[in-house]
C-alpha positions in Angstrom: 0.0 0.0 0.0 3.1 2.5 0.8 2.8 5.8 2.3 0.4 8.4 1.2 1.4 11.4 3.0 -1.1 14.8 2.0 0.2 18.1 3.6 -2.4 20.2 5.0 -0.7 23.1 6.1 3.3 23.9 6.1 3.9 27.5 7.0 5.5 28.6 10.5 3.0 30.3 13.6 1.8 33.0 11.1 -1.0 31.5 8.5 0.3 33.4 4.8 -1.5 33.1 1.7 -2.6 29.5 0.4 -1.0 27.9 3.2 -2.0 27.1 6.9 0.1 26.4 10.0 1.4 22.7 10.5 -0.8 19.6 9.7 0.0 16.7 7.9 -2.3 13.4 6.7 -0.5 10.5 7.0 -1.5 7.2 5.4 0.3 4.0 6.4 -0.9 0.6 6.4 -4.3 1.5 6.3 -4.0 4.1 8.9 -4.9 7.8 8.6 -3.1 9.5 11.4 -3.1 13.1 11.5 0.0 15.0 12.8 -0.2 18.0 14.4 -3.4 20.4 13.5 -3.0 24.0 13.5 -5.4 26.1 12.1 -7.4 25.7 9.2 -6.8 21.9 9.2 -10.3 21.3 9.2 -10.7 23.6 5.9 -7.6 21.3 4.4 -9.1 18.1 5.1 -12.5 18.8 3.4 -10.1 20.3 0.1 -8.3 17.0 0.4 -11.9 15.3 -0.3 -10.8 13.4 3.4 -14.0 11.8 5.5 -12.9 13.1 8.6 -14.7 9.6 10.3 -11.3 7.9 8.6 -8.6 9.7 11.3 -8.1 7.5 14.3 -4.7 8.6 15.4 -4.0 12.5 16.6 0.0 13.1 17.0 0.4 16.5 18.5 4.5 17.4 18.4 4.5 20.4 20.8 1.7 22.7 22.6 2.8 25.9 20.4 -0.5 27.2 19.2 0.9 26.6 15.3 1.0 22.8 16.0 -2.4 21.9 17.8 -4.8 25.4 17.7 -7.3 23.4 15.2 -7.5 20.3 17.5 -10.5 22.0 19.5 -12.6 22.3 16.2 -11.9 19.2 15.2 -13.2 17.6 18.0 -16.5 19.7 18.2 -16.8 18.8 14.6 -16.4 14.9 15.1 -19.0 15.5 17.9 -21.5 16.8 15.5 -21.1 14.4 13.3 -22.0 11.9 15.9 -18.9 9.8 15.9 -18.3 6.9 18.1 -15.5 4.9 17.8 -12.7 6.1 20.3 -10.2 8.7 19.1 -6.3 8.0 19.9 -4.4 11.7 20.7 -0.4 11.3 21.7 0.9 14.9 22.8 2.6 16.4 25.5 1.8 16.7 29.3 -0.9 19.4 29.2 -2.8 18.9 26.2 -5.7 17.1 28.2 -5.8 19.9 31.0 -6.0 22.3 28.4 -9.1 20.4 26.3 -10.4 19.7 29.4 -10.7 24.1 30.7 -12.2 24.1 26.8 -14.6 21.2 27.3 -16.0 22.6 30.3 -16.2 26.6 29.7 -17.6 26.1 26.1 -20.0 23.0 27.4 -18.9 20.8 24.6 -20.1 17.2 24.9 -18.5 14.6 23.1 -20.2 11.5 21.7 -17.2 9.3 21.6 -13.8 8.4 23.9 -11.2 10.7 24.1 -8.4 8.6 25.0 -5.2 11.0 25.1 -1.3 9.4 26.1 0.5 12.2 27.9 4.0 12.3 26.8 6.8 13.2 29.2 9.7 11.4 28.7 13.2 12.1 26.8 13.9 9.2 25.4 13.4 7.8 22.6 10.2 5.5 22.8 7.7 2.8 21.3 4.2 4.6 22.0 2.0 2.4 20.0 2.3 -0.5 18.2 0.2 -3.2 16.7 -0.1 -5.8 14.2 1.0 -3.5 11.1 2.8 -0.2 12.6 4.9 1.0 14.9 5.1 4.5 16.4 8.1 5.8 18.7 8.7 9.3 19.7 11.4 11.6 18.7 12.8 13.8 21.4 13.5 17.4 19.9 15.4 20.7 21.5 12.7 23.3 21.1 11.7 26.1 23.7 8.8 23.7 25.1 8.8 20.3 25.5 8.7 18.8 22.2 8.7 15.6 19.9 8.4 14.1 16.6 7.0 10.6 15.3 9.2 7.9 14.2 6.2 5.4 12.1 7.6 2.4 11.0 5.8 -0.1 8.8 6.5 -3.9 10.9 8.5 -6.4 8.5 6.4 -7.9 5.9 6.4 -11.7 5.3 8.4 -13.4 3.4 7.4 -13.9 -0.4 6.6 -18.0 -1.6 8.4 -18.6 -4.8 5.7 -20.8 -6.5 8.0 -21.7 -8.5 10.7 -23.1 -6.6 7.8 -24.4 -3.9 6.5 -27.0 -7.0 9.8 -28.4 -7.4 9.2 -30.0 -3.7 5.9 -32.3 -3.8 6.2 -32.8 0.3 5.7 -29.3 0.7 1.9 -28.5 1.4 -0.7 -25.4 1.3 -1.0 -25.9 5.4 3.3 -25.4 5.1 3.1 -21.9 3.6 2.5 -19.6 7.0 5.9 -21.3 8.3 7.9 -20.9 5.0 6.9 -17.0 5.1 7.5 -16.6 8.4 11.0 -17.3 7.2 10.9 -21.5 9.0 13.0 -24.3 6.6 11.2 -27.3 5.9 11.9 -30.7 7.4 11.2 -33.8 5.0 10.3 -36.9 6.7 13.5 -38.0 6.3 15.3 -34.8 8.3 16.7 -33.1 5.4 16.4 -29.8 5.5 14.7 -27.4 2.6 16.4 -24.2 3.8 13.7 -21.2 3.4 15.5 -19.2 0.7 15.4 -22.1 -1.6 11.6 -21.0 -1.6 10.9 -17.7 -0.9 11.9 -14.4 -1.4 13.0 -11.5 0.8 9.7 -9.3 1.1 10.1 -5.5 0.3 11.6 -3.0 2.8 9.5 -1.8 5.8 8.6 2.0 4.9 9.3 4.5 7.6 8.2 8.1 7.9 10.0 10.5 10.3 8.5 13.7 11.5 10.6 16.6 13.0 8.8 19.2 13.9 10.1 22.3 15.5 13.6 21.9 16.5 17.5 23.4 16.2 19.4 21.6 15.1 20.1 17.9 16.6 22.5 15.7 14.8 22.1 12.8 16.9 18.7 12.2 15.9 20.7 10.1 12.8 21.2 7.3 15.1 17.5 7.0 15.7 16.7 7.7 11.7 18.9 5.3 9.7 17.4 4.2 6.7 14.1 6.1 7.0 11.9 6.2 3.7 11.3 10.1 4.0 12.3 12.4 6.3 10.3 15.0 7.1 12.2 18.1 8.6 11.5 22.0 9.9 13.2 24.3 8.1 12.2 27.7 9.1 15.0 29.7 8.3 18.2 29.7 5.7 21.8 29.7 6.7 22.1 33.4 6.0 19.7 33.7 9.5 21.1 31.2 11.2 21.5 33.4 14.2 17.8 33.6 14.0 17.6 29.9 14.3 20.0 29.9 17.4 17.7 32.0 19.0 14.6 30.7 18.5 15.9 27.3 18.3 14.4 26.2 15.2 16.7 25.0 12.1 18.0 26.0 8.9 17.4 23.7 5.1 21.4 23.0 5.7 20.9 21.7 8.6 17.8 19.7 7.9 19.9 18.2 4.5 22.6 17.1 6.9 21.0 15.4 9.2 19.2 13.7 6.4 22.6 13.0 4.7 23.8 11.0 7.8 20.6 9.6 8.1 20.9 7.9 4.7 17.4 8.8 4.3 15.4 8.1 0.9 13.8 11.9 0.8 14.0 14.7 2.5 11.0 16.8 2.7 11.5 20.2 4.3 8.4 22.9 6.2 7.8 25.4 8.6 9.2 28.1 6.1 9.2 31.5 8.1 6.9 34.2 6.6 10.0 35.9 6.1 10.7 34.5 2.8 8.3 35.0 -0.6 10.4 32.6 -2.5 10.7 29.0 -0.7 12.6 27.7 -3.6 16.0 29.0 -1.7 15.0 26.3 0.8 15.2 23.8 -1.8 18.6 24.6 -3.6 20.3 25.4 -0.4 19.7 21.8 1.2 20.5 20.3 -2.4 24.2 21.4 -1.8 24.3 19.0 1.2 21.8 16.4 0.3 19.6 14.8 -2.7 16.7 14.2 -3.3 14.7 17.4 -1.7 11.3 18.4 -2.1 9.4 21.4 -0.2 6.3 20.4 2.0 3.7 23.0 0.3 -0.1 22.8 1.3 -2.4 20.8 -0.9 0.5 18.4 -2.1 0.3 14.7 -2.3 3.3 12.4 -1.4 3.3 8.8 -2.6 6.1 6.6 -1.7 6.1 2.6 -2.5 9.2 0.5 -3.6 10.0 3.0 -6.2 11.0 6.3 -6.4 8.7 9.1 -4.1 6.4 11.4 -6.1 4.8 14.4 -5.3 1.4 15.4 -6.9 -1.3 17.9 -6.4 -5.0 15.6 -6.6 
């Protein structure tokens, strides 16, 4: 299935023209998890032709208004549209105090469990997992506590090579589960039919790391090897790095070299400061560190399978 990934909204705290503060679809494994929901998210989904019934995840990365100021809305929204089934949010310490002062001054009522994980720790952590994903948190260095989401598609099963299975009668449909679960066959005899006789590796788990607002943190590589795409803050360029120091946020450089040591498969870069009319510096100025690069700009599809990532407007 790969990773469909839309971007709702990719501009910094202030909303600019045909973009929106932070908010990102992402599909995996059947999944629609929504990370982070500034405002206008709502407005993004429904121009994304999203049923908002399909979101069962929330991941908030940091309580700065730009990352979770749409969450409210969205909640009084799947309220009137009389959802039930329970509602996943993972966010930092303080997100449930402050939905719960909402809840109660505004007299919302909501039709369906709110079941919210309060994250405190900083480490680096499994916080959900089950049968096809797994999700661990990313510790950042921002002003606030922050994080971003490590999701990991589990190892796929190993592929039967009918082929190569026909070539040994003895081997039977009940067999199959243990030869992709990567188990050699035992003849009668006690001869061994060693598993890569008969099957084939399966494809790659896909991985999609988010890194929200941060400066920069080089050791986040270790955690990142390998990952599909890479998904970084880039709110400033090198020429304001100082700017970045002091609001500890990052620059595209940056961003490219941590992807670079990462080995990651793309990089995609956000969080452009109003600052800049012309994002397209963001682009070439990681491109001198690392390749491929594409800019996170609202309204944007991202597809990645086995093959090469594309981007595409629906």
């Amino acid at each position: 299935m790969g990773i469909g990934l839309t971007i709702l909204g990719s501009a910094s705290a202030i909303p600019i023209h045909q973009n929106f503060p932070t908010a990102q679809l992402l599909q995996l494994c059947g999944r629609y998890i929504l990370i982070d929901c500034g405002e206008g998210t709502q407005l993004q989904l429904i121009r994304a032709g999203v049923k908002f019934s399909k979101i069962d995840q929330v991941y908030i990365s940091h309580l700065h208004g730009d990352h979770f100021f749409g969450l409210p809305g969205l909640l009084a929204s799947f309220e009137l549209m009389q959802r039930k089934r329970p509602l996943q949010i993972f966010a930092p310490k303080g997100l449930e105090a402050i939905l719960k002062a909402i809840r109660r001054e505004s007299g919302m009522r909501l039709s369906y469990p709110l079941q919210i994980a309060a994250l405190t720790t900083n480490a680096s952590e499994v916080i959900y997992a089950d049968d096809k994903i797994e999700v661990k948190n990313l510790p950042l260095d921002h002003r606030i506590y922050t994080n971003g989401y490590l999701f990991e598609e589990k190892p796929k099963l190993r592929k039967l090579d009918r082929a190569a299975v026909e070539k040994y009668p003895e081997i039977q449909i009940s067999d199959y589960p243990n030869l992709k679960n990567g188990c050699d066959f035992i003849r009668k005899d006690g001869t061994r039919i060693k598993n890569e006789w008969v099957t084939r590796d399966p494809p790659n788990p896909l991985s999609y790391a988010f890194c929200s607002d941060t400066a920069y943190k080089p050791e986040l590589a270790d955690l990142l090897q390998n990952v599909s795409v890479l998904y970084h803050e880039a709110t400033f360029l090198e020429a304001d790095a100082h700017l970045a120091r002091q609001t500890k946020h990052s620059t595209a450089a940056e961003a490219a070299r941590l992807a670079r040591a990462s080995h990651a498969g793309l990089l995609l870069l956000g969080h452009f400061s109003a600052r800049y009319r012309d994002c397209s510096a963001f682009k070439r100025e990681a491109e001198t560190h690392f390749e491929p690069v594409r800019l996170a700009k609202a309204g944007e599809v991202l597809k990645v399978d086995s093959g090469k990532p594309k981007m595409a407007i629906p």
